[in-house]
FIVO-666386 format. One record per atom (N, C-alpha, C): residue in one letter; y, z, x. Coordinates in pm, whole numbers, padded with zeros to 5 digits, always signed. Layout:
AYZX ...
This chain:
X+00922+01819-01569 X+00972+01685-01602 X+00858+01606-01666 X+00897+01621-01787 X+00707+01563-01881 X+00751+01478-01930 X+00902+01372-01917 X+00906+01300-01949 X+00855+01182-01852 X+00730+01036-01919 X+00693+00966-01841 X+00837+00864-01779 X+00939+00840-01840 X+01036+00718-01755 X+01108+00854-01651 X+01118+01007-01689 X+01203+01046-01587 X+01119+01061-01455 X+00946+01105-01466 X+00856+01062-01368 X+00869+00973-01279 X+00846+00842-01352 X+00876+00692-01290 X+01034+00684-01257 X+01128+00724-01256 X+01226+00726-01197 X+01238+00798-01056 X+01202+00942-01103 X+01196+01013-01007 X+01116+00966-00920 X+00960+00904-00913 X+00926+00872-00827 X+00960+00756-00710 X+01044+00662-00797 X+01090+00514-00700 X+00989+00404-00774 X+00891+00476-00878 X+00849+00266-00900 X+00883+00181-00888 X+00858+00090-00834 X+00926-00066-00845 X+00817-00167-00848 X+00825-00303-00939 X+00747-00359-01017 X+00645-00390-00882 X+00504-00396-00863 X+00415-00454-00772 X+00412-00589-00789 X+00480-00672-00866 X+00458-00816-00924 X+00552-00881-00787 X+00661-00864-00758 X+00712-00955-00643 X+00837-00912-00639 X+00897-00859-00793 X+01024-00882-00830 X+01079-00740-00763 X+01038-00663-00765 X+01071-00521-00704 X+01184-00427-00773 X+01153-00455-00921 X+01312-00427-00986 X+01248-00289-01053 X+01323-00175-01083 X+01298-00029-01084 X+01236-00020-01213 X+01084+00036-01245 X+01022+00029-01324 X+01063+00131-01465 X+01119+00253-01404 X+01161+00320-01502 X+01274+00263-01583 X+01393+00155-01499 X+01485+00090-01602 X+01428+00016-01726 X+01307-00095-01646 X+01199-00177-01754 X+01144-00135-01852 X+01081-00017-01804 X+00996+00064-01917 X+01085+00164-02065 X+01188+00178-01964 X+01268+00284-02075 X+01346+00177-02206 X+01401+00068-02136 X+01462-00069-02204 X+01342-00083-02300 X+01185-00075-02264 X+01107-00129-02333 X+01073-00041-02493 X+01087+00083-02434 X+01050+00195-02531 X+01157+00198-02631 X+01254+00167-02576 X+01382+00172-02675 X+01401+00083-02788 X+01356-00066-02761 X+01383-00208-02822 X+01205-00204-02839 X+01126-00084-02870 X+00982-00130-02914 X+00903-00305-02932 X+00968-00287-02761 X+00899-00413-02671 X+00731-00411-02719 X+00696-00540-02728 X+00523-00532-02700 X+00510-00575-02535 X+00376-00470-02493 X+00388-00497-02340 X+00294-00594-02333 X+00349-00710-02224 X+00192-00777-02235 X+00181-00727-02050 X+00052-00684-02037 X+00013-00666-01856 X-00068-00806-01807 X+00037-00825-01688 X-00006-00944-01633 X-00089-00938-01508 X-00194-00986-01534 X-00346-00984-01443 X-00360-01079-01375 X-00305-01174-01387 X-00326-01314-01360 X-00327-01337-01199 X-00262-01261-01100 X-00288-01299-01014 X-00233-01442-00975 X-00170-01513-00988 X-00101-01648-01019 X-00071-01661-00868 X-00029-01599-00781 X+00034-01625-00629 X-00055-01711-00539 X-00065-01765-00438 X-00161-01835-00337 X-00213-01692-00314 X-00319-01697-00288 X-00379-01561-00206 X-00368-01471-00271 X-00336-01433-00401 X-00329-01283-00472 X-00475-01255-00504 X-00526-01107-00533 X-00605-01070-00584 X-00626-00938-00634 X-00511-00912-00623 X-00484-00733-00613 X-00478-00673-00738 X-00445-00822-00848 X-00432-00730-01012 X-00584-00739-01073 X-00636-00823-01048 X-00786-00840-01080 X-00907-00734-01004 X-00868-00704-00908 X-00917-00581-00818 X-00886-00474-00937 X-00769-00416-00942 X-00740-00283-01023 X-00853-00277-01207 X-00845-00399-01239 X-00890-00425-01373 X-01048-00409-01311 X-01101-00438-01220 X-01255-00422-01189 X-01296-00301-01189 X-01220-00219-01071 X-01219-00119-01038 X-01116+00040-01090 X-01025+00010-01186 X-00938+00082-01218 X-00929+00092-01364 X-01006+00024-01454 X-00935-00020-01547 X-00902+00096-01661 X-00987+00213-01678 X-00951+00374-01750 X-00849+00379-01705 X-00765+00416-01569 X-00656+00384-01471 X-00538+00292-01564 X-00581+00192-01569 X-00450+00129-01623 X-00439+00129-01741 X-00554+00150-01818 X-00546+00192-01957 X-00479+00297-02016 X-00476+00409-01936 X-00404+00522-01950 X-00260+00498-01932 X-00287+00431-01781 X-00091+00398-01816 X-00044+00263-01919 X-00109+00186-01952 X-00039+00155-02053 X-00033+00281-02185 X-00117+00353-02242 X-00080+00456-02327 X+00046+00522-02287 X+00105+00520-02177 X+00197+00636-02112 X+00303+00541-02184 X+00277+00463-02108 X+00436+00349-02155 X+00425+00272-02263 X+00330+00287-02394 X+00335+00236-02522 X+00359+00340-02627 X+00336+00498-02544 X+00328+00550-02644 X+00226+00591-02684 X+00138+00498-02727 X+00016+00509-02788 X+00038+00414-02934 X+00141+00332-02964 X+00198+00308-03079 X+00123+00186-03108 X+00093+00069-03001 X+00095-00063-02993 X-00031-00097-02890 X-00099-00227-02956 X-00194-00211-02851 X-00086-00317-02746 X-00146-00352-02636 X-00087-00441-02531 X-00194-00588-02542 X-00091-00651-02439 X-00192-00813-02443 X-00230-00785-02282 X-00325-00859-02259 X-00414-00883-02118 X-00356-00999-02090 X-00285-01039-02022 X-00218-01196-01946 X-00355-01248-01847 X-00461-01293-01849 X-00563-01326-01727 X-00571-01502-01773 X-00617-01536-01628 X-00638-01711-01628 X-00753-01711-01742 X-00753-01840-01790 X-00889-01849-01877 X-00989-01879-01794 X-01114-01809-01852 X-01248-01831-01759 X-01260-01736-01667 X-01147-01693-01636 X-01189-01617-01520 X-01271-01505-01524 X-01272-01441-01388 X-01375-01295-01436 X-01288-01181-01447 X-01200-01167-01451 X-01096-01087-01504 X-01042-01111-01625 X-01087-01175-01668 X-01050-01217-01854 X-01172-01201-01896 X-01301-01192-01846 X-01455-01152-01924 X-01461-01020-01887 X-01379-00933-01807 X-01387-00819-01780 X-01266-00724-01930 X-01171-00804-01933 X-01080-00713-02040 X-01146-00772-02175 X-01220-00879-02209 X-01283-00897-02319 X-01395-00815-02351 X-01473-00810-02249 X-01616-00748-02257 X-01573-00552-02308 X-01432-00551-02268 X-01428-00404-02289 X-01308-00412-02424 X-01317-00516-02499 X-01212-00464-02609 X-01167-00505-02637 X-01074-00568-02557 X-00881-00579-02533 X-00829-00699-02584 X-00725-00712-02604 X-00708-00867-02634 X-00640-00924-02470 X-00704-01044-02509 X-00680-01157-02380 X-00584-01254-02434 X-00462-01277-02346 X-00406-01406-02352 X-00473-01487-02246 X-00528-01571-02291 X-00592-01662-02203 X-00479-01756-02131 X-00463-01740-02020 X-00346-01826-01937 X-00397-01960-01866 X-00336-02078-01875 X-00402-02220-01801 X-00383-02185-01647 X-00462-02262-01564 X-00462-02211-01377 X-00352-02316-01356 X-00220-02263-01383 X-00150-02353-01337 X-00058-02280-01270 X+00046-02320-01185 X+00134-02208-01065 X+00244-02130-01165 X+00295-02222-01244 X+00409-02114-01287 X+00411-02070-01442 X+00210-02091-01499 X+00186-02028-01615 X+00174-01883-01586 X+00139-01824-01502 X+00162-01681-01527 X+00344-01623-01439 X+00429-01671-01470 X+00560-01653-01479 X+00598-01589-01549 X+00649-01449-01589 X+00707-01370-01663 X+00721-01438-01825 X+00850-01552-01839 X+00874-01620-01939 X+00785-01691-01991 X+00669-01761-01892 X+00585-01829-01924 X+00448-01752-02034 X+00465-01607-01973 X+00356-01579-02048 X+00406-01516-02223 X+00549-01475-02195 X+00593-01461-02354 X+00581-01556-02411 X+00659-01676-02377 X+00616-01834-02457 X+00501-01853-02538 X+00422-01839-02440 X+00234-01812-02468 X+00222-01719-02559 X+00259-01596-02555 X+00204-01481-02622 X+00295-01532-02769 X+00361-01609-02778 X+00460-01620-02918 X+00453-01745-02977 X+00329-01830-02916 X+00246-01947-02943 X+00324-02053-02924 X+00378-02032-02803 X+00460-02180-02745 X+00338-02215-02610 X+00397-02305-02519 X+00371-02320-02433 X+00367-02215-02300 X+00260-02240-02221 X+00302-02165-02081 X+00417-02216-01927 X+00499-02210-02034 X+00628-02254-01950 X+00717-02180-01924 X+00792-02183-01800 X+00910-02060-01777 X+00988-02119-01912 X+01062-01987-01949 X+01230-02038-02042 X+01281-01970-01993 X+01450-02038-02035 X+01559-01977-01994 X+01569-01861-02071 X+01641-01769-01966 X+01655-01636-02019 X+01823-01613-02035 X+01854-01610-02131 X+02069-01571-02134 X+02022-01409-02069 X+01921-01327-02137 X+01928-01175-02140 X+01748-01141-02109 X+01736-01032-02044 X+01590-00999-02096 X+01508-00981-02181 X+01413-01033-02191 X+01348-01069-02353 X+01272-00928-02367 X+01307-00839-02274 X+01292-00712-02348 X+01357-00623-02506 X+01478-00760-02496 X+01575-00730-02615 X+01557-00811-02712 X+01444-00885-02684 X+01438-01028-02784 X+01559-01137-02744 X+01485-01247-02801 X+01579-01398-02749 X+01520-01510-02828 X+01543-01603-02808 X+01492-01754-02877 X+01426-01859-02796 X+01318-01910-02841 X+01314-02059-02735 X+01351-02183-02774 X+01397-02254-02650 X+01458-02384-02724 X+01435-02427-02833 X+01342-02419-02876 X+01301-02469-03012 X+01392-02410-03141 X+01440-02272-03098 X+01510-02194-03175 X+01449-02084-03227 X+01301-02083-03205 X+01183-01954-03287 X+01218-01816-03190 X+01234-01744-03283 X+01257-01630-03243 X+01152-01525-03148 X+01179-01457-03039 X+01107-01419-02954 X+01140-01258-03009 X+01009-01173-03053 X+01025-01067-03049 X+01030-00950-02911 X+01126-00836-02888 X+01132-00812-02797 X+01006-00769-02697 X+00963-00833-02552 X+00845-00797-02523 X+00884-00800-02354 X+00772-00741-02300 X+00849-00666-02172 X+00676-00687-02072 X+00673-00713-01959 X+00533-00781-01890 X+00579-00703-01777 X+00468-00668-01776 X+00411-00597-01626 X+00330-00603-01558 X+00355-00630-01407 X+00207-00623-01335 X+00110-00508-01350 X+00030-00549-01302 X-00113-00474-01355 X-00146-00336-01262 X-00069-00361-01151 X-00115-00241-01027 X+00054-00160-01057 X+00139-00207-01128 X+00227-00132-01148 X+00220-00034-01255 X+00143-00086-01376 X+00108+00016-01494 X+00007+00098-01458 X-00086+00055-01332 X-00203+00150-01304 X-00115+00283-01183 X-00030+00225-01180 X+00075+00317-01094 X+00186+00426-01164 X+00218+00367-01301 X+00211+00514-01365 X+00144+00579-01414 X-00029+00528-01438 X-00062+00643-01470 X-00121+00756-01379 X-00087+00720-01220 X-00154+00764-01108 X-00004+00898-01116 X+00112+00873-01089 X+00225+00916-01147 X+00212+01046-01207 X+00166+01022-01329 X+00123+01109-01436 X+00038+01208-01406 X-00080+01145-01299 X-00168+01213-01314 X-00174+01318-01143 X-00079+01311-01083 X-00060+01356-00951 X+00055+01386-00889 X+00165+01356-00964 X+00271+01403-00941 X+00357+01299-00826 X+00501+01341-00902 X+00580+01263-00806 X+00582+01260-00661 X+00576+01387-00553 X+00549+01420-00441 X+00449+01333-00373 X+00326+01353-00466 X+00239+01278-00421 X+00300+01135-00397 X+00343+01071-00464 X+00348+00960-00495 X+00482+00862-00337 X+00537+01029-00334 X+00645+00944-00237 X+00584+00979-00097 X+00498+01023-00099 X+00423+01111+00042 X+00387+00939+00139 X+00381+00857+00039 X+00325+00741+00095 X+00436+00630+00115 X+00473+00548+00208 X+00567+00453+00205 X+00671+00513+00281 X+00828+00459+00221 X+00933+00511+00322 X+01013+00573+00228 X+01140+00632+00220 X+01208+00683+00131 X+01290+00587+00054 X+01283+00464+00115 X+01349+00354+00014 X+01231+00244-00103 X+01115+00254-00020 X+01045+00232-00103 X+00894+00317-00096 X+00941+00381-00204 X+00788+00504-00200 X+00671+00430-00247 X+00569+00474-00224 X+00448+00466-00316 X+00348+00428-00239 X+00217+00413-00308 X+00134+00307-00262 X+00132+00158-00286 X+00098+00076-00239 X+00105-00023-00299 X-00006-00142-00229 X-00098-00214-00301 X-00205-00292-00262 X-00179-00429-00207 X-00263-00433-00096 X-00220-00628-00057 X-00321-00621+00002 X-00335-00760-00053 X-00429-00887-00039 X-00432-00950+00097 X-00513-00904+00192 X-00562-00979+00315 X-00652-01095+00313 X-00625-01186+00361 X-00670-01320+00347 X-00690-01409+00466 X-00753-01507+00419 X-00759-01606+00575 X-00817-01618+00625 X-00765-01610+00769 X-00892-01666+00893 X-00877-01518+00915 X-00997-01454+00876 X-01026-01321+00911 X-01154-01259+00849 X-01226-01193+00939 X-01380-01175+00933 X-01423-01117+00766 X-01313-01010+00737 X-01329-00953+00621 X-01193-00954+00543 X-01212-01036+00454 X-01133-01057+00350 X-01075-00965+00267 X-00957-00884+00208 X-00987-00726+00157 X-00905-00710+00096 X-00884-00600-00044 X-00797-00532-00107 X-00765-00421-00044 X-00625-00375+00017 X-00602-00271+00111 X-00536-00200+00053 X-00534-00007+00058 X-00439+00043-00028 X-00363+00073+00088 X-00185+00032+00104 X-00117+00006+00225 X+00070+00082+00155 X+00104+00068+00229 X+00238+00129+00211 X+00358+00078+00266 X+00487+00059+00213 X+00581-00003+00288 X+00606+00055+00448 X+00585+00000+00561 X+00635+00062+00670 X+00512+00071+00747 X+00430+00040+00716 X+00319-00006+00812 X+00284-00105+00888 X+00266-00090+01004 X+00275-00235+01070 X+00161-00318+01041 X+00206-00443+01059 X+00172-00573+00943 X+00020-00607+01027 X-00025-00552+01163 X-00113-00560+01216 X-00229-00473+01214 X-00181-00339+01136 X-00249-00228+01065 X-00338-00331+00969 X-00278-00393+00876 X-00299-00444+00796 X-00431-00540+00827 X-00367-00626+00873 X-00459-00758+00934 X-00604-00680+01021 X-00587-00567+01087 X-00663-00530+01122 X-00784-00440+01042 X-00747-00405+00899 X-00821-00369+00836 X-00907-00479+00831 X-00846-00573+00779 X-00941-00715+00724 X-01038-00766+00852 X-01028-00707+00963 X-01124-00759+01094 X-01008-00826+01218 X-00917-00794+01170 X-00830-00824+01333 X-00793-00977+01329 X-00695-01006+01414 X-00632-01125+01461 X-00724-01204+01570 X-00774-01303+01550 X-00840-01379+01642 X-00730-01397+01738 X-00780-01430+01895 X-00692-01492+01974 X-00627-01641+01920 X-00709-01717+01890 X-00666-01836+01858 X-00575-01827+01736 X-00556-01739+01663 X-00422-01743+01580 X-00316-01768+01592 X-00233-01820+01543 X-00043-01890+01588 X+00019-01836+01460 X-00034-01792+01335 X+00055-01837+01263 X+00025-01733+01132 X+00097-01591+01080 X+00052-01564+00937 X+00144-01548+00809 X+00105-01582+00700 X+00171-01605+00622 X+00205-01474+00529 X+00326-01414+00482 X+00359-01302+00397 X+00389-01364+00233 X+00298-01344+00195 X+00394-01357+00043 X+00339-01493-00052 X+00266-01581+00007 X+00215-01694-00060 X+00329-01795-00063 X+00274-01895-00135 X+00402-02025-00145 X+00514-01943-00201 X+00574-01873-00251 X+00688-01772-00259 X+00751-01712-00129 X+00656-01692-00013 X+00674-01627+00108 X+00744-01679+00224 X+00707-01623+00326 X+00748-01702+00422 X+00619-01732+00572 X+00638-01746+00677 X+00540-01770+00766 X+00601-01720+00905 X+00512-01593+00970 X+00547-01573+01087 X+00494-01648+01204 X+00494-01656+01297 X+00425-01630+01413 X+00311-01524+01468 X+00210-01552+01507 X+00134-01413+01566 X+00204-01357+01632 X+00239-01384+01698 X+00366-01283+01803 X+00468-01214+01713 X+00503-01254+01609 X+00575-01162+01539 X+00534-01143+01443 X+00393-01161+01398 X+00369-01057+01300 X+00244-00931+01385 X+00256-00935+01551 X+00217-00839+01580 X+00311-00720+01622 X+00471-00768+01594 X+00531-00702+01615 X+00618-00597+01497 X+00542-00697+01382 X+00616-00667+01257 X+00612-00543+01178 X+00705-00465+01093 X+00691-00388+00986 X+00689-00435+00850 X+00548-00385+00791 X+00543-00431+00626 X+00665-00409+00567 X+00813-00418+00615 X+00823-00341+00469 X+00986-00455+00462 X+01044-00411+00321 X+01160-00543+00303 X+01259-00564+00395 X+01330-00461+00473 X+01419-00474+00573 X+01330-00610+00686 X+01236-00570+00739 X+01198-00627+00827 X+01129-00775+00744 X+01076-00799+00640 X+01063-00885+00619 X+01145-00989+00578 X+01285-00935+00527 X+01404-00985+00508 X+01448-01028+00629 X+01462-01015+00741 X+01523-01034+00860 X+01433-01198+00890 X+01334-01218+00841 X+01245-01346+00829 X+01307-01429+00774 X+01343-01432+00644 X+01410-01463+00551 X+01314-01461+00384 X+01241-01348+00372 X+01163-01314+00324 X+01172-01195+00251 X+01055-01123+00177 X+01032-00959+00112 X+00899-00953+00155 X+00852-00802+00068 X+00761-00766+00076 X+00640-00847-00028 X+00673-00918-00177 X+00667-01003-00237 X+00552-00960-00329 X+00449-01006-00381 X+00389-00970-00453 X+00226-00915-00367 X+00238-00879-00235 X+00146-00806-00187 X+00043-00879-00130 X+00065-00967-00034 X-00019-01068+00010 X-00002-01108+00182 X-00089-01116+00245 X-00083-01145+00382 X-00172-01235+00402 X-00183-01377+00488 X-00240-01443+00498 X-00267-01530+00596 X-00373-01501+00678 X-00390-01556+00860 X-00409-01678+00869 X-00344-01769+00895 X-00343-01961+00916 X-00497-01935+00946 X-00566-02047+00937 X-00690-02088+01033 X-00636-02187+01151 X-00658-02165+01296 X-00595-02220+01371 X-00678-02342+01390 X-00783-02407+01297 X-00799-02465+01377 X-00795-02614+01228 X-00707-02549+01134 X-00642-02659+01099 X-00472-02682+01096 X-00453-02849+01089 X-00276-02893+01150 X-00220-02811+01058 X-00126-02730+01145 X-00018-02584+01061 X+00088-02712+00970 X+00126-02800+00988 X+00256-02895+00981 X+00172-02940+00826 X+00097-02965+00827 X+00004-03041+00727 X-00009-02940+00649 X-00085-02813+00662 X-00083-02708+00561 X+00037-02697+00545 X+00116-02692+00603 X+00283-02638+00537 X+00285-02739+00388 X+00271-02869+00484 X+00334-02949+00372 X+00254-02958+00244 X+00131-02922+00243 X+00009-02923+00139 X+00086-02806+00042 X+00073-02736+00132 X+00153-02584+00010 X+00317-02690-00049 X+00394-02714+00010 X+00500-02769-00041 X+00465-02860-00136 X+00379-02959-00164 X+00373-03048-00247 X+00257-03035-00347 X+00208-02890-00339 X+00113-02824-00433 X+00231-02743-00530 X+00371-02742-00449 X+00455-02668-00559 X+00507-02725-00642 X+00525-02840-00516 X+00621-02937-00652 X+00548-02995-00746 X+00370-03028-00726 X+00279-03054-00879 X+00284-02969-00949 X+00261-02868-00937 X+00281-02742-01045 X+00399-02670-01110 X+00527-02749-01058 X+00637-02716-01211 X+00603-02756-01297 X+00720-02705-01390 X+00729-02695-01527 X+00773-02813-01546 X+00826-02930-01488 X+00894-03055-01502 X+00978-03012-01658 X+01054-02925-01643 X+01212-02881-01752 X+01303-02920-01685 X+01322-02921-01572 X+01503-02909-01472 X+01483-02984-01347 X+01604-03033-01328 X+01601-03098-01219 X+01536-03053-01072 X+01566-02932-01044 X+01542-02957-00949 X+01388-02939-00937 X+01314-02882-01032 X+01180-02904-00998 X+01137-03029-01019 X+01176-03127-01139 X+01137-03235-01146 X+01174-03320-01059 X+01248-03316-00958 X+01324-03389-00886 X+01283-03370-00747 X+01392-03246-00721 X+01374-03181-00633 X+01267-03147-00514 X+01168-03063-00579 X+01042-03009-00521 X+01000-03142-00429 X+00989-03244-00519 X+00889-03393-00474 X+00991-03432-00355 X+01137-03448-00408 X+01228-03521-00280 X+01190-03414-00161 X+01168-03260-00208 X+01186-03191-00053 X+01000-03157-00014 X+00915-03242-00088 X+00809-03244-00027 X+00811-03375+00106 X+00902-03474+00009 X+00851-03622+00089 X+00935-03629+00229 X+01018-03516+00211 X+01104-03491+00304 X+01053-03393+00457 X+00970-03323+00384 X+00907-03269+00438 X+00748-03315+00591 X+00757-03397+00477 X+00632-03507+00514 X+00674-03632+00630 X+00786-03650+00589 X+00886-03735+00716 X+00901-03643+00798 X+00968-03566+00804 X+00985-03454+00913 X+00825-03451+01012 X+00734-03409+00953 X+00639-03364+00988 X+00568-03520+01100 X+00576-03591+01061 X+00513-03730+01092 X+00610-03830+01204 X+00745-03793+01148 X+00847-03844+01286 X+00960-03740+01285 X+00964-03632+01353 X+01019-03566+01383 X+01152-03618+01484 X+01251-03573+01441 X+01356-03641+01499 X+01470-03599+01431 X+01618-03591+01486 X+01711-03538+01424 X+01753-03578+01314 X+01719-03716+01294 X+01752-03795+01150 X+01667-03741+01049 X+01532-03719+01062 X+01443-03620+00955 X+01463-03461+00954 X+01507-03397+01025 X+01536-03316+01073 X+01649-03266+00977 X+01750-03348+00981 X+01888-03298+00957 X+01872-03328+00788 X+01795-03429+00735 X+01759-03494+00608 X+01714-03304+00535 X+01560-03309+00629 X+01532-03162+00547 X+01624-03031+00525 X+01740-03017+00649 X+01796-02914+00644 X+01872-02922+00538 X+01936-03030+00471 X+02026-03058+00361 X+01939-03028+00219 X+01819-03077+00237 X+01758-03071+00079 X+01748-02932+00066 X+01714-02876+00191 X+01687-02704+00206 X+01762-02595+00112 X+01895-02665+00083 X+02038-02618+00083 X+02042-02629-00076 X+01992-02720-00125 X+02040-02770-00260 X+01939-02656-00397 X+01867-02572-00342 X+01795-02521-00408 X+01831-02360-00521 X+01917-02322-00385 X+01914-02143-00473 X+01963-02118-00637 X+01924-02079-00647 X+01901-02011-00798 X+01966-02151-00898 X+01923-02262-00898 X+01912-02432-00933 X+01817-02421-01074 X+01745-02322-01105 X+01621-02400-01135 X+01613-02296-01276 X+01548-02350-01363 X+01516-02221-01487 X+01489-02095-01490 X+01363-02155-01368 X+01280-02037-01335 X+01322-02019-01200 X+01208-01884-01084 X+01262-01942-00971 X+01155-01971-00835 X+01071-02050-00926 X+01000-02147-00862 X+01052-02232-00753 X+01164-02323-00769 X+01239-02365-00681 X+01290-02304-00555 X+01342-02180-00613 X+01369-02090-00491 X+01209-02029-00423 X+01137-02020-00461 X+01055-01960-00374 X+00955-02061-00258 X+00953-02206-00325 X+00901-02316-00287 X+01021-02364-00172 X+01117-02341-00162 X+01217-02383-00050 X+01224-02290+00009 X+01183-02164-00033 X+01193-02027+00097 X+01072-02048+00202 X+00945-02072+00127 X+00883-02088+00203 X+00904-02237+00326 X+00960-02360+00205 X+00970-02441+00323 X+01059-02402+00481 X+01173-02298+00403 X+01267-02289+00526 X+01201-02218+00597 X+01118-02131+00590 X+01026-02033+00696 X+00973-02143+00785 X+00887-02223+00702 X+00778-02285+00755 X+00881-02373+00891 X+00993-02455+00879 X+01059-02533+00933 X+01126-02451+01015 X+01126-02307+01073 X+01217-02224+01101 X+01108-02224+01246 X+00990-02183+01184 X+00870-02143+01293 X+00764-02259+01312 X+00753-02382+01277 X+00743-02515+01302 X+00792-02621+01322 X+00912-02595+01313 X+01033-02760+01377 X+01046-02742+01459 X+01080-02606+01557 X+01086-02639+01764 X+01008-02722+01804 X+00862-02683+01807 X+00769-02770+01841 X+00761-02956+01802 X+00786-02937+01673 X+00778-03056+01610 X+00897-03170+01741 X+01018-03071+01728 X+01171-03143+01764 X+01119-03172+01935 X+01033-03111+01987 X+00997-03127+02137 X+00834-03190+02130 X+00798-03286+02006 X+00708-03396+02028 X+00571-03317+02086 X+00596-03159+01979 X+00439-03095+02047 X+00427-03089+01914 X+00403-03194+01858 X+00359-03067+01658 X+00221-03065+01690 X+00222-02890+01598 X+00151-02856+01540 X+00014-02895+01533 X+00035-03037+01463 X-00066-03090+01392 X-00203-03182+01503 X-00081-03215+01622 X-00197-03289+01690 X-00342-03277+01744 X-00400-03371+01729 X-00526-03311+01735 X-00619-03207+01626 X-00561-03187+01536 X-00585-03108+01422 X-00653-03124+01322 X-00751-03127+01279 X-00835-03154+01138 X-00657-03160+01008 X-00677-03223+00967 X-00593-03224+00840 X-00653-03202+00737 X-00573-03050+00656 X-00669-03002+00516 X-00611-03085+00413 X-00715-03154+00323 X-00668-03223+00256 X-00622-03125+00074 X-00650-03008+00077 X-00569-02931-00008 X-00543-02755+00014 X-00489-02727-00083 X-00396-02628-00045 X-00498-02494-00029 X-00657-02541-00071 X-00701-02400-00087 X-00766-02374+00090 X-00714-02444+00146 X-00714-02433+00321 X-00658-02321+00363 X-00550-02313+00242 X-00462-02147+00374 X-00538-02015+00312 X-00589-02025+00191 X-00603-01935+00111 X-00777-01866+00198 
């Protein structure tokens, strides 16, 4: 089987970016409609670091698999923040860089075609996948182009180079592979882990130096994610069933230990109203929205009571798939986590927060 999409089929790829959608459909769509690929490095999530890791340490690795999945026809674009050291790393060796602004929802799929087709770094609406080509509001034509995370293209060429067997030997039979996450937090050693769906989530944490006693609280997935409990994320399985049962995924590969010894209620809300600064201000509900269910948030947190209470559960509601992009949805998933495993306390006049240093920004959880 020397064909590379029947490989990546056969093996189970699925995108490492968050989206989890089957890489051989993406790639084959791409080869067909002679997509330009742009690989996205950017790392854009709270707590990511896992595509900038591969480019340090991998980058022959992903170079090869982009040849697999270009062909060899086309060069590709580098999606990295500007400045960063993962954008002086794909410059220093060649490549072309789209230089991306550090903003939350410039490295967004749509956001970075925009960019790459000399618009803005803004989500657009998509009627179809712009793997087929499309238009932006403006009306300028989008040639067909197709973005991939960076540990996913370094994942076919691992594929290629080791065989499918290998490849499913790791993970579960629904989701094979390897796949990298980002340990973070209040934890001795900070780390890029090579980990697998179905491992318990304390495997994990324990690579990075273990769970302090004083822990209450870890986070899966970044402001996209959701937030356990120590008690249940010592009970937890990495993988989507079980993180779904949260109301969550496996997401773009990120785990992240509260520091206990700042107010959890306050970081919640810091991440919530770090989301709603960083839309795209296109659509209501981010322009709107995000801010009403930050300030909402912020009442809740400060007078807890069924009248704030019942206020947030409603804004909670007004969000799913609302928004251009789905920023909205991932900024209300996390709020509903956060309010799921921080409003008991709050509703019984023990929050969180008392007594608590208050972080005055978001790079507290990170």
């Amino acid at each position: 089987m020397s064909n590379i999409i029947e490989l990546i089929n056969a093996a189970g790829l699925t995108g490492r970016g968050g989206a989890a959608f089957p890489s051989a459909i993406k790639i084959k769509a791409a080869k067909e409609n002679k997509a330009r690929l742009i690989v996205n490095v950017c790392d854009g999530e709270i707590g990511a670091a896992k595509d900038g890791w591969v480019v340090a340490n991998h980058l022959n690795e992903l170079l090869e698999g982009v040849a697999l999945i270009t062909s060899g026809h086309a060069k590709p674009i580098f999606a990295a923040h500007r400045d960063s050291t993962t954008a002086r790393l794909l410059a220093a060796a060649g490549l072309k860089v789209l230089e991306v602004p550090h903003r939350y929802v410039s490295s967004e799929e749509t956001s970075l075609i925009s960019l790459a087709h000399g618009g803005t770094a803004r989500p657009m609406t998509k009627k179809a996948p712009f793997v087929f080509g499309g238009q932006r509001s403006d009306g300028k034509r989008i040639r067909p182009t197709v973005v991939l995370n960076a540990e996913s293209v370094w994942r076919v060429s691992q594929i290629s180079r080791r065989g499918v067997d290998w490849f499913r030997s790791y993970g579960t039979d629904a989701e094979p592979g390897p796949r990298l996450v980002a340990v973070g937090g209040f934890v001795s050693t900070p780390s890029i882990i090579e980990a697998a769906a179905g491992i318990p989530v304390m495997d994990l944490i324990n690579l990075a130096g273990g769970l302090d006693p004083s822990v209450r609280l870890v986070g899966v997935g970044g402001l996209g994610g959701i937030l356990l409990t120590a008690d249940e994320a010592r009970s937890a399985i990495w993988d989507t069933p079980t993180m779904k049962s949260y109301g969550g995924g496996l997401g773009p590969g990120i785990i992240t230990v509260w520091d206990p010894r700042q107010a959890a209620a306050h970081t919640a809300g810091a991440m919530i109203a770090y989301g709603a600064g960083e839309s795209a201000g296109q659509c209501g509900p981010c322009m709107f929205g995000l801010p009403a269910l930050s300030a909402d948030w912020n009442a809740f947190a400060m007078h807890p009571g069924a009248d704030t209470h019942r206020r947030l559960q409603n804004r909670l509601t007004l969000f799913e798939r609302r928004g251009a992009c789905a920023h909205p949805d991932g900024v209300s998933r996390f709020a509903t986590s956060a309010l799921r495993v921080l409003g008991p306390e709050l509703l019984q006049s023990q929050p969180y927060f008392a007594g608590g240093n208050q972080p005055t920004e978001v790079l507290s959880y990170v």
